[in-house]
C-alpha positions as CSV (number, residue, x, y, z in Angstrom):
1,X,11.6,1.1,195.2
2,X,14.3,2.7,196.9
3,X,13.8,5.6,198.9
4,X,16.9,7.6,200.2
5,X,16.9,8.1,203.8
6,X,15.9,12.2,205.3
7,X,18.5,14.6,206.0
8,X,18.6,15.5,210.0
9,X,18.4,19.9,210.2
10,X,19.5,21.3,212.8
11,X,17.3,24.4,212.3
12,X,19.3,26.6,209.6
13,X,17.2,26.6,206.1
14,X,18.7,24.5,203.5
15,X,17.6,24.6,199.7
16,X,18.4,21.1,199.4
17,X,15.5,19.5,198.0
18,X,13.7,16.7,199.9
19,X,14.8,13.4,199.5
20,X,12.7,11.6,201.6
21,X,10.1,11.2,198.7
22,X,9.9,9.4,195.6
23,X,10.9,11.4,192.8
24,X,9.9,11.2,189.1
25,X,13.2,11.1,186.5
26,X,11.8,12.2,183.1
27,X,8.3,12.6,184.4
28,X,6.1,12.9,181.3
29,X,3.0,15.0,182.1
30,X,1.0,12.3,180.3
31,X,1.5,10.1,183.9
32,X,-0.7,12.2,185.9
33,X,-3.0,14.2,182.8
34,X,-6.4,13.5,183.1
35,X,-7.3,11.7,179.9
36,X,-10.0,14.1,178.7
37,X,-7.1,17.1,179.1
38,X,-4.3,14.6,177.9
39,X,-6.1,14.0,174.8
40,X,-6.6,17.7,174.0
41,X,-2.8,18.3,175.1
42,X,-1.2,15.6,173.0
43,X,-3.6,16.7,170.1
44,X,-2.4,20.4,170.2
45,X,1.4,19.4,171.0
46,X,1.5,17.7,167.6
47,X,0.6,20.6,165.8
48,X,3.9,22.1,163.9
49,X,4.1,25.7,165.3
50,X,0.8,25.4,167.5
51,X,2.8,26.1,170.6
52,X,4.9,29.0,168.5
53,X,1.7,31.0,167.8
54,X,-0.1,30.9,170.9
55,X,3.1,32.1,173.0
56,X,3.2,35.3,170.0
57,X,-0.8,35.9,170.4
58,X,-0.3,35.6,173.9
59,X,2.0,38.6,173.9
60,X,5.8,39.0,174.7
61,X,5.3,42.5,176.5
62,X,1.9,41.2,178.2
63,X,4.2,38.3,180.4
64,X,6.9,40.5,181.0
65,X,4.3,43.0,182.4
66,X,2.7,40.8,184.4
67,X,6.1,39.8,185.9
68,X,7.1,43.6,186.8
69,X,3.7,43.8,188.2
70,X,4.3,41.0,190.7
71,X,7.9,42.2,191.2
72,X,7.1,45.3,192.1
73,X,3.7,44.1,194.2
74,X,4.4,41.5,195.9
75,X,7.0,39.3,197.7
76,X,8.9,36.8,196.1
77,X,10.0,33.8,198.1
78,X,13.6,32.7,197.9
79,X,16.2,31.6,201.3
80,X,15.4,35.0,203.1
81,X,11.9,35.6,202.6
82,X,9.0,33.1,203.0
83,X,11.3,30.5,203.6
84,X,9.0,27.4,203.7
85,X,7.0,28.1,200.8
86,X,10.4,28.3,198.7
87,X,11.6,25.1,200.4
88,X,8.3,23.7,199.3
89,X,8.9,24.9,195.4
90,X,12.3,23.9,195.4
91,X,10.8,20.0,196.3
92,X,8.2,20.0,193.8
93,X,10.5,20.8,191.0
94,X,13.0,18.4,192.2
95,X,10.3,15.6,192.7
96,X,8.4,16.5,189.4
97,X,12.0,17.2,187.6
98,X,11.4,20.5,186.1
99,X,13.2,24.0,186.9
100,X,12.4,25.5,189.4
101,X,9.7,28.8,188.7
102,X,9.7,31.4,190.9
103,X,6.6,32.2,193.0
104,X,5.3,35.1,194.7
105,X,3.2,35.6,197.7
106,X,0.7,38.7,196.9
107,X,-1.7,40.2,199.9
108,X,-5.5,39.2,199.0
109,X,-7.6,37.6,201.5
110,X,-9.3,35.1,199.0
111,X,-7.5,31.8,199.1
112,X,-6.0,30.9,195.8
113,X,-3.1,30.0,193.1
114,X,-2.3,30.4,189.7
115,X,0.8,29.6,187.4
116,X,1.5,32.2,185.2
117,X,3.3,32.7,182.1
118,X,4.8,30.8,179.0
119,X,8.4,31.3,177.8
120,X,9.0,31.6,182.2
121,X,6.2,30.3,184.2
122,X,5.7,31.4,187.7
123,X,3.4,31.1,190.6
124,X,1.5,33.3,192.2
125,X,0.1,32.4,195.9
126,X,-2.3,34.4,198.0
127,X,-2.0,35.3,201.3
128,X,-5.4,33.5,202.1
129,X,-4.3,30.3,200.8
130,X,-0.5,30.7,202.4
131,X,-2.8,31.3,206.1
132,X,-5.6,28.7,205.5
133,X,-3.1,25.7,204.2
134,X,-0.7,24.0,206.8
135,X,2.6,22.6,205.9
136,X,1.8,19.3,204.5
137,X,-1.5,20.4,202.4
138,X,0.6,23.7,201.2
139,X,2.9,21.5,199.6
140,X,0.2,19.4,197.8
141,X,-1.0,23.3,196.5
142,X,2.4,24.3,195.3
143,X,2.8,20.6,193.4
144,X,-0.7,21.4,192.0
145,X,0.9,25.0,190.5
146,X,3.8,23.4,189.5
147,X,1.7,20.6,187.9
148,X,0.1,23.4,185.3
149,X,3.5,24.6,184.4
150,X,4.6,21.0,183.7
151,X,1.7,20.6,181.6
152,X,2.3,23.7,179.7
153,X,-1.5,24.9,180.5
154,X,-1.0,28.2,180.6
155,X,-0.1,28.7,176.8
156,X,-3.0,26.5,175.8
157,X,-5.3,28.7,178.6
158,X,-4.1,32.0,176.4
159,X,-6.3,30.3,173.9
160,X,-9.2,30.3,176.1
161,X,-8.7,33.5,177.3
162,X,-9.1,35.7,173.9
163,X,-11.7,33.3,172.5
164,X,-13.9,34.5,175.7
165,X,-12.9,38.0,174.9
166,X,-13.6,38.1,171.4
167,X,-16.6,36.3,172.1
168,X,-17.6,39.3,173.9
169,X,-16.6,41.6,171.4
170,X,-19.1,39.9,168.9
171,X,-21.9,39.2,171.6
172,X,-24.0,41.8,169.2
173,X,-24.3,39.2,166.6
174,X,-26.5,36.2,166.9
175,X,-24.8,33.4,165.2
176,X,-20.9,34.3,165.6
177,X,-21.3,34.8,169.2
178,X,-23.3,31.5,170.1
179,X,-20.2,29.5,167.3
180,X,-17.9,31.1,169.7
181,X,-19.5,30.3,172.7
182,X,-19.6,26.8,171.6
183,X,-16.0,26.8,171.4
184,X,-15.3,28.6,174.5
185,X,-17.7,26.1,176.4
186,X,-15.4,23.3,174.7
187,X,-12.2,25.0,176.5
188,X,-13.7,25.5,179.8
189,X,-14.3,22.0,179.9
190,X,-11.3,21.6,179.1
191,X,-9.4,23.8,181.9
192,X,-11.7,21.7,184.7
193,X,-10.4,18.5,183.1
194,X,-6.7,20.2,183.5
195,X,-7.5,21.2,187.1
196,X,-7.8,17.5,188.0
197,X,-4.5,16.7,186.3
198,X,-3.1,19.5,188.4
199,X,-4.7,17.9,191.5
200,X,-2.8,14.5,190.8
201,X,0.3,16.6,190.3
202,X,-0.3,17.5,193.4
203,X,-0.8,14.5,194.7
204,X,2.6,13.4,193.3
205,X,4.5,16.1,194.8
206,X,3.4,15.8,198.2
207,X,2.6,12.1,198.4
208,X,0.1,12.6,201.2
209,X,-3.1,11.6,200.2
210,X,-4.6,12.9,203.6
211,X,-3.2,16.5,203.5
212,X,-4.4,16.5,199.4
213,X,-8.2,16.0,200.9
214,X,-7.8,18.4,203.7
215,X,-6.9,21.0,201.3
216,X,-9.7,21.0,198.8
217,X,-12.0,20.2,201.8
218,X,-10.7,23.3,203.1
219,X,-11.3,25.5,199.7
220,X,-14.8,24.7,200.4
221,X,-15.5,25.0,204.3
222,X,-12.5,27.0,205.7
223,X,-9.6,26.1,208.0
224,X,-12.3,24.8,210.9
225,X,-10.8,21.3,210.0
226,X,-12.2,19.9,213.2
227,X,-15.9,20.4,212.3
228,X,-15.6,18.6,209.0
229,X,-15.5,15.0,207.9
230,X,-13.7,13.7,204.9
231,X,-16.7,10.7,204.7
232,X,-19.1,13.1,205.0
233,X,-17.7,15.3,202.1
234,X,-17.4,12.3,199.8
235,X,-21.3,11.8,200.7
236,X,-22.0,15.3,199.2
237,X,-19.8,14.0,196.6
238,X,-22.4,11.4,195.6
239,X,-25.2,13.4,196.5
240,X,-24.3,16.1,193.9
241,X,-23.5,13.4,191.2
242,X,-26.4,11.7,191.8
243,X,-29.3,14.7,191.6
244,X,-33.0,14.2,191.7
245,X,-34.1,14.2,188.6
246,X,-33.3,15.4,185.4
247,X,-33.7,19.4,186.0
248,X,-31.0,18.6,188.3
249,X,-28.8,18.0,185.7
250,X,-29.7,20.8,183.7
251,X,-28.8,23.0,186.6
252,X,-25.6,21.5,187.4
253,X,-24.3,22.1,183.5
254,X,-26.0,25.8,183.3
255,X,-24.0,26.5,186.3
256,X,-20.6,25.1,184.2
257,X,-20.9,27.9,182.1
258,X,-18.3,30.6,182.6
259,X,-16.7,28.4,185.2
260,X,-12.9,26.5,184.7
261,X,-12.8,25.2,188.0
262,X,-14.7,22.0,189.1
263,X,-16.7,22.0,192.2
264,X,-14.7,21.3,195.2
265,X,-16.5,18.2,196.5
266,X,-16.0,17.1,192.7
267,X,-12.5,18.0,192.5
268,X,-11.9,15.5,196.2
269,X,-14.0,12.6,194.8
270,X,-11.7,12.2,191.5
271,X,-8.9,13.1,193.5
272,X,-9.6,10.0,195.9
273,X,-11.1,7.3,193.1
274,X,-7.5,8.2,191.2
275,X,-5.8,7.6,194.2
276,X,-7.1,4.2,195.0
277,X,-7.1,3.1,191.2
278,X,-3.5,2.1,191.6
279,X,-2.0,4.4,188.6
280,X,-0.7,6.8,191.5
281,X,0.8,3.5,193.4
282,X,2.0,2.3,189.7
283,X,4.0,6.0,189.7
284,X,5.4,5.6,192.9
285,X,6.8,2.9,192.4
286,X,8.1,4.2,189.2
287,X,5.9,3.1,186.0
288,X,5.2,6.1,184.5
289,X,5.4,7.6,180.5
290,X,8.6,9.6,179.9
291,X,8.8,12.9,178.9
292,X,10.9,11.3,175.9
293,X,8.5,9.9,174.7
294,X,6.0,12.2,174.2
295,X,7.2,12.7,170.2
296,X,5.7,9.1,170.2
297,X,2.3,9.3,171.5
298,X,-0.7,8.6,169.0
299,X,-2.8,11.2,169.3
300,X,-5.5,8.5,168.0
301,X,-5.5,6.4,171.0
302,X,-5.5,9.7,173.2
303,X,-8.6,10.9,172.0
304,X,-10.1,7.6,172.4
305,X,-9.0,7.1,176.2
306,X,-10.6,10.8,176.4
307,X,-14.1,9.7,175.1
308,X,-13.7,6.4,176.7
309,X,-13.2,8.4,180.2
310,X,-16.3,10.1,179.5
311,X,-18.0,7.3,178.8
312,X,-16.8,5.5,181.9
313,X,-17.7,8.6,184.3
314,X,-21.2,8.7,182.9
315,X,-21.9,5.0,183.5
316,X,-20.6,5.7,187.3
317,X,-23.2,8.6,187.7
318,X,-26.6,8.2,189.0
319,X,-27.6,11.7,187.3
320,X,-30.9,11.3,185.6
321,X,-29.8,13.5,182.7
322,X,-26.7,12.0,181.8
323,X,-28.2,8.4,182.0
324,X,-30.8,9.5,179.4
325,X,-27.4,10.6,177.2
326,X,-24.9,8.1,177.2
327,X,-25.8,6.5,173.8
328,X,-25.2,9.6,172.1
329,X,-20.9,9.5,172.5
330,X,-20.9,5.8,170.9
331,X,-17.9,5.8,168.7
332,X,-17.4,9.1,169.6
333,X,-13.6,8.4,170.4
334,X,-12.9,6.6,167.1
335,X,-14.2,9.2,164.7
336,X,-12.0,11.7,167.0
337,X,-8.7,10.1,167.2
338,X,-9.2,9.3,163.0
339,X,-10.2,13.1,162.4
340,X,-7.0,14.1,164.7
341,X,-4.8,11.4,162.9
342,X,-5.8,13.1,159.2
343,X,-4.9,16.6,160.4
344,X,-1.6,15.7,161.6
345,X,-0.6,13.3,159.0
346,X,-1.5,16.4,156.7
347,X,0.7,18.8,159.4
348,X,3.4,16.9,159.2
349,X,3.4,15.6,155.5
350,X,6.6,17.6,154.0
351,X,5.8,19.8,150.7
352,X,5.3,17.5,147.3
353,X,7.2,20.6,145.4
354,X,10.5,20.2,144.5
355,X,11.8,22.9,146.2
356,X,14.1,22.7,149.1
């Protein structure tokens, strides 16, 4: 692995991305994807015109007037203004090997992101996450942003976003809403799974496994670093996982509902057992899928490596509930990835007519 040496500043700004880290040629989203979002993306990506309609239901006019809004609202980062955080997206795109999206900084106290957009991602940062983060962890937040965009979340997010409104709109009637909600539930879990995926993105992009923990760690307690402990959190970790007894688990998934964001002492602990399976150290040193190759992956075999990641996170657990359920997602996997193999053979099967 051959790492090119770092440029010496001299204090001016340069725009020259960093070369001091490893960077990812091709990079197929499918390297870093959790394999529960993976699964779902690969599934959805092989359906002719899937992508098509959900970027016209999303609306043309409703992303371009969410970009004036921004434009005209906030600050957007480039060599003259916010300097480092531009330096930092100009990295992550050259590390990840995508274009570059903009990103704006917007004034709101509460500490967040969010990539935005489908035809022309970009990210929006909040002042509370741009004064809570240092350098190092920032950059593991922007690689995490650009990390959606790679993924194409947001178009498959649209999707969530008017099922739960029309799920609203029908709450008056008994059956269609609960069939909806169903569904929505589905995507939620969904959009936690593709939070993680962002997290290893992240991970990727800054290639500091320290400053990665000490910005969800933050996200939960605040920028007092000094009175937390990274062991400690893990513990809480376990202690959440593990519950009590089985109303513990009940709680824990009641409180899923309406949430697309895992917990942040979950969001750590996957971060961390990902880190130390050695499929981030297999990606640094440059065995990953190519985007190239994404015509090629069996959506079969992805839904399979989704249930089988299920399976294997509920046999880790010590949660009473979950124990009492694992039997129930036996063969789960295969009946999935057959189902998704008839639909797209029929999706792609050209027209018996004679016809041209």
């Amino acid at each position: 692995m051959c790492i090119v040496n770092t440029p010496v500043y001299d204090g001016r700004m340069t725009t020259e991305p960093d070369r001091s880290r490893v960077r990812f040629p091709d990079l197929s989203s499918r390297a870093y994807e959790h394999p529960a979002d993976r699964g779902a993306l690969v599934a959805m990506r092989s359906l002719r015109g899937f992508d098509t309609l959900l970027r016209k239901m999303s609306g043309l006019f409703n992303e371009r007037s969410l970009r004036l809004h921004y434009l005209s609202s906030a600050v957007r980062v480039g060599e003259t203004q916010f300097r480092d955080v531009y330096q930092d997206v100009v990295d992550a795109a050259h590390i990840l090997d995508v274009e570059r999206p903009e990103l704006y900084v917007v004034q709101d106290p509460q500490p967040r992101a969010m990539a935005i957009g489908t035809d022309k991602p970009f990210i929006v940062v909040t002042t509370g996450l741009f004064d809570l983060l240092d350098a190092e962890e920032r950059r593991f937040a922007v690689g995490h942003e650009v990390g959606h965009i790679l993924s194409g979340h947001a178009v498959y997010r649209t999707l969530l976003l008017m099922l739960t409104r029309l799920a609203l709109r029908v709450a008056w009637i008994p059956l269609g809403y609960v069939g909806l909600r169903a569904i929505v539930f589905a995507l939620e879990e969904w959009q936690r799974k593709s939070e993680l995926s962002a997290d290893r993105a992240g991970l990727l992009s800054s290639q500091d496994p320290d400053a990665a923990k000490r910005s969800l760690m933050k996200m939960a307690g605040g920028s007092r670093l000094a009175e937390m402990d990274i062991d400690a959190f893990l513990q809480q970790a376990r202690e959440y996982d593990a519950g009590e007894d089985a109303r513990d688990g009940v709680i824990k998934l009641m409180s899923l509902m309406g949430r697309t964001h895992p917990q942040a002492v979950v969001r750590l602990a996957e971060l961390d057992r990902w880190a130390a399976s050695g499929e981030y150290s297999r990606i640094l040193a440059g065995d990953y899928p190519r985007r190239s190759g994404d015509r090629d992956a069996s959506i079969s075999q992805e839904v399979r490596n989704a249930a089988k990641s299920y399976q294997e996170s509920w046999s880790r657990t010590s949660d009473p509930l979950i124990s009492s359920l694992r039997d129930i997602v036996n063969g789960v996997g295969d009946a999935g990835g057959k189902l998704f193999d008839n639909i797209t053979n029929r999706m792609r099967r050209p027209n018996d007519g004679g016809g041209e």
